[in-house]
N, C-alpha and C positions, 0 to 999 in steps of 0.2 A: 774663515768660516763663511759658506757662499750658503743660500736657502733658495728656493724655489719662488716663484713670483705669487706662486697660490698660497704659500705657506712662509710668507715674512718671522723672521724672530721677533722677540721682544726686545725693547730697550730702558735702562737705567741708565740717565747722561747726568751729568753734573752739570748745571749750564751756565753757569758764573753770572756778572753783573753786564751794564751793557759796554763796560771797556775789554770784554772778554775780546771783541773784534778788534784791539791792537794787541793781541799777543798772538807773534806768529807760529808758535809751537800748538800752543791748541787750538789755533783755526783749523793748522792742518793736522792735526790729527782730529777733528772731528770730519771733516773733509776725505779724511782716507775712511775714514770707518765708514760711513755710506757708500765705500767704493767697496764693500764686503759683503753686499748685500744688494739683489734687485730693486730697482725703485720700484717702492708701495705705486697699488691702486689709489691709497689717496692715506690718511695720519689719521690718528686720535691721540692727541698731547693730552697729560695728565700734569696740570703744572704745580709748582707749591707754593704757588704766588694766588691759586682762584679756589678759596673755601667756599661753599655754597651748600647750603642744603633747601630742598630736594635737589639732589642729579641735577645741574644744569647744562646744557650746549652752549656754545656760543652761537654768533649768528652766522647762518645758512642761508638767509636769502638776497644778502647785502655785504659788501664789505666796510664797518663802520670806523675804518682803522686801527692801529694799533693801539694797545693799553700800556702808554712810561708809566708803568706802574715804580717809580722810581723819585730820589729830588736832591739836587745839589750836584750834576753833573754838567758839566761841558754843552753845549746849544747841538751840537753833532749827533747825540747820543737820541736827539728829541726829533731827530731829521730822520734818523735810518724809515727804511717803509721795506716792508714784505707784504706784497701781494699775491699771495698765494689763492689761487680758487678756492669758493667755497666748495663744501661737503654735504648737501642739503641729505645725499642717500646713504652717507657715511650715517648721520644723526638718526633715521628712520632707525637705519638697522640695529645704531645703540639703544634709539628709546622701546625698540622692540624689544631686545635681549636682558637689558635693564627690569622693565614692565613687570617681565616672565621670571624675575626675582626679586618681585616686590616694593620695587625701588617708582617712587611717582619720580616722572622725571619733567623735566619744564626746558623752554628755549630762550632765551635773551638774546635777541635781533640786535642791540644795543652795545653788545660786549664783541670788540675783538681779540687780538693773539696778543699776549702777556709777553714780560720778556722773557719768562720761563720757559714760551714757545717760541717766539721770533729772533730771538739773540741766537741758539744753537742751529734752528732751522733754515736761518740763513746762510749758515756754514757749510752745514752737512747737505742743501738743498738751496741753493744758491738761485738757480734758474725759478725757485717758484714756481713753481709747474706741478705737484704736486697737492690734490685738495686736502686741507687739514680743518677738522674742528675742533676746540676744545672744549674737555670735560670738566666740571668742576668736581672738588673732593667733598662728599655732604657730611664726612667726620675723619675724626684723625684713629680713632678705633683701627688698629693693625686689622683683626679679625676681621670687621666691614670694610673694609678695604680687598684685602684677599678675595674677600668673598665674590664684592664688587666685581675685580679684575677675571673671576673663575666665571664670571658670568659672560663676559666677554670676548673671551676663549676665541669664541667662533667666526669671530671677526676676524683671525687671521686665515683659514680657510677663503675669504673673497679676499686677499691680498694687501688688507689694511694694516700699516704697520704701527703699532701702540707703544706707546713712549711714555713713561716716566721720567718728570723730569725735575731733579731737586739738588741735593750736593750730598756727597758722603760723610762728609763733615761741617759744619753749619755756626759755630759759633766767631759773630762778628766782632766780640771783643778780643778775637785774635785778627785781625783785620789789619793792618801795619802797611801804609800804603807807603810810607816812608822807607820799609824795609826792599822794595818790590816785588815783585810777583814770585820770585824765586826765593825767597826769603823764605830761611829755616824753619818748621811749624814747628807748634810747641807738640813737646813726647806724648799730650795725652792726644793730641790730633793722630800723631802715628801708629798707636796703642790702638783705638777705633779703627782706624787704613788697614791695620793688618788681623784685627779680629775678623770684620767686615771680609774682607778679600778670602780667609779660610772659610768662615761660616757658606758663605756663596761658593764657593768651589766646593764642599762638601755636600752642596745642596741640603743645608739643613734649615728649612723652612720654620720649623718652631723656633729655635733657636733668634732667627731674625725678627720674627713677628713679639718675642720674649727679649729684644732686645735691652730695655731699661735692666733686664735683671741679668741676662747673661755677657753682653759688651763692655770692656772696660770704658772708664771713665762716660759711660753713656751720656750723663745728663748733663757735661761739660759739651760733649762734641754735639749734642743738639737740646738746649736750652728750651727749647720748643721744636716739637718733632714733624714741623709740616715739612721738610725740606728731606726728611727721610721717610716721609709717608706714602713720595706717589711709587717707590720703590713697592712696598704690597699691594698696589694695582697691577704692577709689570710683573710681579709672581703670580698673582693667583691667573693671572693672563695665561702664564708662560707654564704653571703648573698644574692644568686642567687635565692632563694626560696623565696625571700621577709622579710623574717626574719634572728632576732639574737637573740643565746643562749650563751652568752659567762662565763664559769667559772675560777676563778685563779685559776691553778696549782699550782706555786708557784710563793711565795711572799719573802719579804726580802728586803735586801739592800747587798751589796758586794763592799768594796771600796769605798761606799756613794753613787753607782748608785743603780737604783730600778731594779730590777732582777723578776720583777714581768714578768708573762708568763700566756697563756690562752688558753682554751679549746675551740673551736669554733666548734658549731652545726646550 
């Protein structure tokens, strides 16, 4: 699936912890999937690591390094740096389009790229050359969210490409690091993998946003739903036009979570 430079898709990635960058299957397939698609004018990451309410940016007039928003790993993981340009007209344009639905929105010069943004974005966007800012989520409300996301539509018009970025499956007491990364998930992680993957290719938008009541095993595969929440910002992004085309990128499991990820048009 190739889009136009004017007219970027949306994105749903999975984007793992920060030892996502010694597994060589999903570097490169996050790595080929950016090669399906022009590189953006510049990012807006939606991470499920940065709850804030009102609306927040990160910082655009400074780069104040990375957020290890993370603790008990390896000294390497606290080393990696993604310098990506700031986005000061990317942020205009959000706090405009925001504003114009209600939304007060605020900046933190103080906060940089989470590893919700920087671990995937260093795969998919290696050179850093693209400007990125990140948004915060100011609730986990499916509906405010979507709605959020339908506000932002028109940001893919100047060529900005908007990301969601969280895990399709989310529960870390399946987390087995002893088993490795290829290690069997439990059936309710797969149950979620394969309702998730129809509901999205059926484009059934209620369906997703009524997730607790229609997904099996829902409140097992997300315990707490921020990590399946930046997901109804990438819709109501992607579903301004009244429609969804949503394709899997990539699929899988990693540590028993579903790593599945999606192309949205």
């Amino acid at each position: 699936m190739t889009s136009t430079l004017d007219r970027p898709p949306v994105l749903f990635l999975s984007h793992g912890a920060p030892p996502l960058a010694d597994d060589a299957t999903w570097t490169r397939e996050l790595s080929d999937w950016s090669g399906t698609f022009d590189k953006p004018k510049d990012i807006l990451m939606v991470s499920a690591h940065w709850e804030n309410a009102p609306v927040t940016l990160s910082a655009t007039g400074r780069n104040p390094g990375l957020v290890y928003d993370f603790g008990g790993f390896p000294q390497k993981y606290y080393d990696v740096t993604y310098d990506a340009p700031q986005a000061p007209a990317l942020a205009t344009e959000v706090e405009k389009l925001v504003a114009g639905h209600g939304h007060h929105v605020e900046r933190d010069e103080s906060r940089g790229l989470d590893h919700g943004a920087y671990v995937p974005l260093k795969e998919m966007f290696p050179d850093a050359d693209v400007p990125v800012v990140q948004m915060s989520m100011p609730t986990l409300d499916p509906q405010g969210l979507f709605d959020l996301g339908q506000s932002l539509a028109p940001l893919r018009d100047r060529g900005t490409l908007i990301v969601g970025s969280g895990f399709t499956t989310h529960n870390l007491r399946w987390f087995n690091p002893a088993g490795g990364p290829d290690s069997a998930p439990p059936s309710v992680s797969r149950e979620f993998d394969h309702w998730a993957e129809e509901a999205m290719a059926r484009g059934d938008v209620d369906s997703i946003l009524d997730f607790l009541h229609k997904a099996p095993a829902a409140r097992e595969a997300h315990p707490r739903s921020e990590h399946w929440a930046p997901l109804y910002v990438a819709l109501g992004a992607a579903y301004a036009s009244g429609d969804l085309h949503a394709k899997t990128a990539i699929d899988g499991f990693w540590f028993g979570l579903s790593k599945r990820s999606w192309t949205l048009t």
